[in-house]
N, C-alpha and C positions, 0 to 999 in steps of 0.2 A: 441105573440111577435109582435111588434108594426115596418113595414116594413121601414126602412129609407126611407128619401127622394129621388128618384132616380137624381131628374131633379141637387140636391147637389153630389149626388157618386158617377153618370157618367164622371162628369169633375174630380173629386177625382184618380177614375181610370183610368184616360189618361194621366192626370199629371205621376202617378208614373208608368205606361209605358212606357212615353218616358225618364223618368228617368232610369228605369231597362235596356231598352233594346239597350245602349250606350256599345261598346266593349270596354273592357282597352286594355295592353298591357304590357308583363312582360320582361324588358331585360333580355337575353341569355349571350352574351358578350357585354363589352365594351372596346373601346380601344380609349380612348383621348389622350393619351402620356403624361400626365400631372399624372395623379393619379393613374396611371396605368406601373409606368416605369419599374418596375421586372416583370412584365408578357408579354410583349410584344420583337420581337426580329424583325429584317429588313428585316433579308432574312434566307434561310433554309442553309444547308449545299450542296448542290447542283448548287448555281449559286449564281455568286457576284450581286449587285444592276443594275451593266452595262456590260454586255457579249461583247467586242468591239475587232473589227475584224483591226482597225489601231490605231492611236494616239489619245486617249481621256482623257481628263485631267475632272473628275466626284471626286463631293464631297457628299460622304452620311451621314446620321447621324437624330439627332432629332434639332428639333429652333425652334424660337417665332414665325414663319411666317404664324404659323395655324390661326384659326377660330377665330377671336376677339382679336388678339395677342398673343393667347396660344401658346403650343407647339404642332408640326404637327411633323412626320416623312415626312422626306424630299431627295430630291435627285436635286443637281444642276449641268450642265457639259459643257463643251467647248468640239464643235467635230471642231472647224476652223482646226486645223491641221494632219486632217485626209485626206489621197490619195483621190481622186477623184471617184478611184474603191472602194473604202472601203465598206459596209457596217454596219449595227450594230446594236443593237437590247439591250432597256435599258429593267430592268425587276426589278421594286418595290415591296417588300413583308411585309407583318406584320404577326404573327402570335400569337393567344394566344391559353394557354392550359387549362385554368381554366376560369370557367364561373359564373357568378353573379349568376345566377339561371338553377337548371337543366331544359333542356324543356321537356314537358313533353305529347310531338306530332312530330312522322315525317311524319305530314299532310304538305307539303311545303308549302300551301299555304296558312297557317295559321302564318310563317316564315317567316319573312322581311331582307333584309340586307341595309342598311344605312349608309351612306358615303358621305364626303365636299371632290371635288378633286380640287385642282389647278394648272393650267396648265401654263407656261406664255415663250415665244420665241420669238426672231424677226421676225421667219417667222410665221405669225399668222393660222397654219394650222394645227390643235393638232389631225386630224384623220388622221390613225385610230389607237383611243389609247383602249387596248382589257383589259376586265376584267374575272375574274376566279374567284371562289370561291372554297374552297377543306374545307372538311369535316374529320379529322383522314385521309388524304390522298386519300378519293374519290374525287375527283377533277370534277369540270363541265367541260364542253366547253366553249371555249370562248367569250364571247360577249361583242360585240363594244360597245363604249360612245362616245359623241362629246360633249366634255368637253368646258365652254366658253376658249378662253385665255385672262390672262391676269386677271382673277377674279375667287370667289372660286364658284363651280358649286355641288348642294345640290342633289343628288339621293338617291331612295328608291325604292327596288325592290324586289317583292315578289321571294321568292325562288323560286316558281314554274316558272318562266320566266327564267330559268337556263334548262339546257340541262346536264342531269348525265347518265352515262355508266348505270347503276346502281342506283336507287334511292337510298341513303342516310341514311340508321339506324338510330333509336335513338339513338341508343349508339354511332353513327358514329359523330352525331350532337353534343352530349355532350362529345365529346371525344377531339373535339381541331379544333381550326378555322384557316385558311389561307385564306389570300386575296390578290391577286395578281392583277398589274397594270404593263402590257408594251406593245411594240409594236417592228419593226422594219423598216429599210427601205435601198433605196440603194441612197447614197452620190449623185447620179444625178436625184433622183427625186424632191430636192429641198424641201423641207418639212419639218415642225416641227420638232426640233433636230439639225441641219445641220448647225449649226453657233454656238456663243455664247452667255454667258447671257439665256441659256434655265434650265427653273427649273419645279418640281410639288412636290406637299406637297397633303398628304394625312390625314384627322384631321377625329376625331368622329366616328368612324366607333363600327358600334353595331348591331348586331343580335336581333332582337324583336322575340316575342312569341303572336300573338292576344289572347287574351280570353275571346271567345264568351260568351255571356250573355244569361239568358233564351229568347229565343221569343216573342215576343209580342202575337201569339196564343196562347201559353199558359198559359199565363198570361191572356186572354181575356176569355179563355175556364176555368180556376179558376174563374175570375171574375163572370162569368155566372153561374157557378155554385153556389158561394154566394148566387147569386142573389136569383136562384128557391129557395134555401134551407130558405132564410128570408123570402119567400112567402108564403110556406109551413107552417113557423112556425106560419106566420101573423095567 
């Protein structure tokens, strides 16, 4: 048998290396608020969108104010006529229970969460606004964001950047997602919140799955081995 050209197969098999060895990516959940309105809910039965310790006049709901004019889960509120001592503490929630695809890893760090937050107040100081992720109720700890204000702010974070009691079951991951967004503070620290005209809208939020591709050695260690065997046969 008559050996191919190498100085031609060489670049043949690098082409379709760096072809092969590109990861995709399989959404878990999605939650746009647009094509998604029966599977998604604000908040759980445990706490309203604003826990508020004096006079807070807060509107929740869904609107067009998401990602490109869609529709976003939103929360807007006036705290001007709250006491001075007051406190308060807002807390935004989505949750879904049904998933585009089961995942089929609770490697977390092969697990993305992905999310547009928008933050927007007169007093332009949105930290610190704390994120949570729960899993069928294993819930992480909390970790900060410093959200732009005043524009939508695009994050993507691998699960494993999450802190859990607990890691996470499979069955835990495909069993129903919550994503929680709040923070609190006291009425004289001055800070994001503490006036009116303050809002944040939550859009696009989804769960990715990567899925690794074969290697590029092994794909190199086939190739090689072609190789001797066309030599063999030469």
């Amino acid at each position: 048998m008559k050996l191919p050209n190498t100085k031609l197969l060489i670049p043949a098999l690098a082409a379709v290396l760096m072809g092969a060895t590109s990861a995709s990516a399989e959404v878990i959940y999605i939650i746009d608020y647009d094509s998604n309105t029966s599977n998604y809910s604000q908040n759980d039965s445990s706490a309203a969108p604003v826990k508020d310790h004096g006079t807070f006049s807060y509107t929740p709901g869904s609107n067009t104010n998401g990602v490109g004019g869609t529709n976003a889960l939103s929360l807007d509120w006036d705290a001007t006529t709250a006491a001075p001592s007051d406190n308060y503490q807002f807390k935004l929630f989505t949750n879904k229970n049904s998933t585009a695809n089961l995942a089929t890893t609770d490697d977390l760090s092969l697990l993305s969460l992905d999310f547009s937050l928008f933050v927007a107040g007169q007093v332009a100081s949105p930290d610190p606004i704390k994120l949570a992720v729960s899993f069928s109720g294993n819930k992480s700890a909390d970790k900060n964001i410093s959200p732009v204000n005043g524009s939508y702010t695009n994050y993507s974070f691998a699960l494993s950047d999450f802190t859990f009691a607990s890691a996470p079951t499979l069955g835990d991951i495909n069993g129903g997602l919550q994503v929680v967004i709040e923070s609190g503070w006291d009425k004289g620290d001055n800070v994001f919140g503490w006036d009116s005209g303050n809002s944040i809208h939550l859009d696009n939020v989804s769960v990715n799955q990567a899925i690794p591709e074969p290697s590029s050695v092994i794909l190199l260690l086939v190739a090689g081995g072609a190789l001797l065997f066309y030599r063999r046969k030469k």
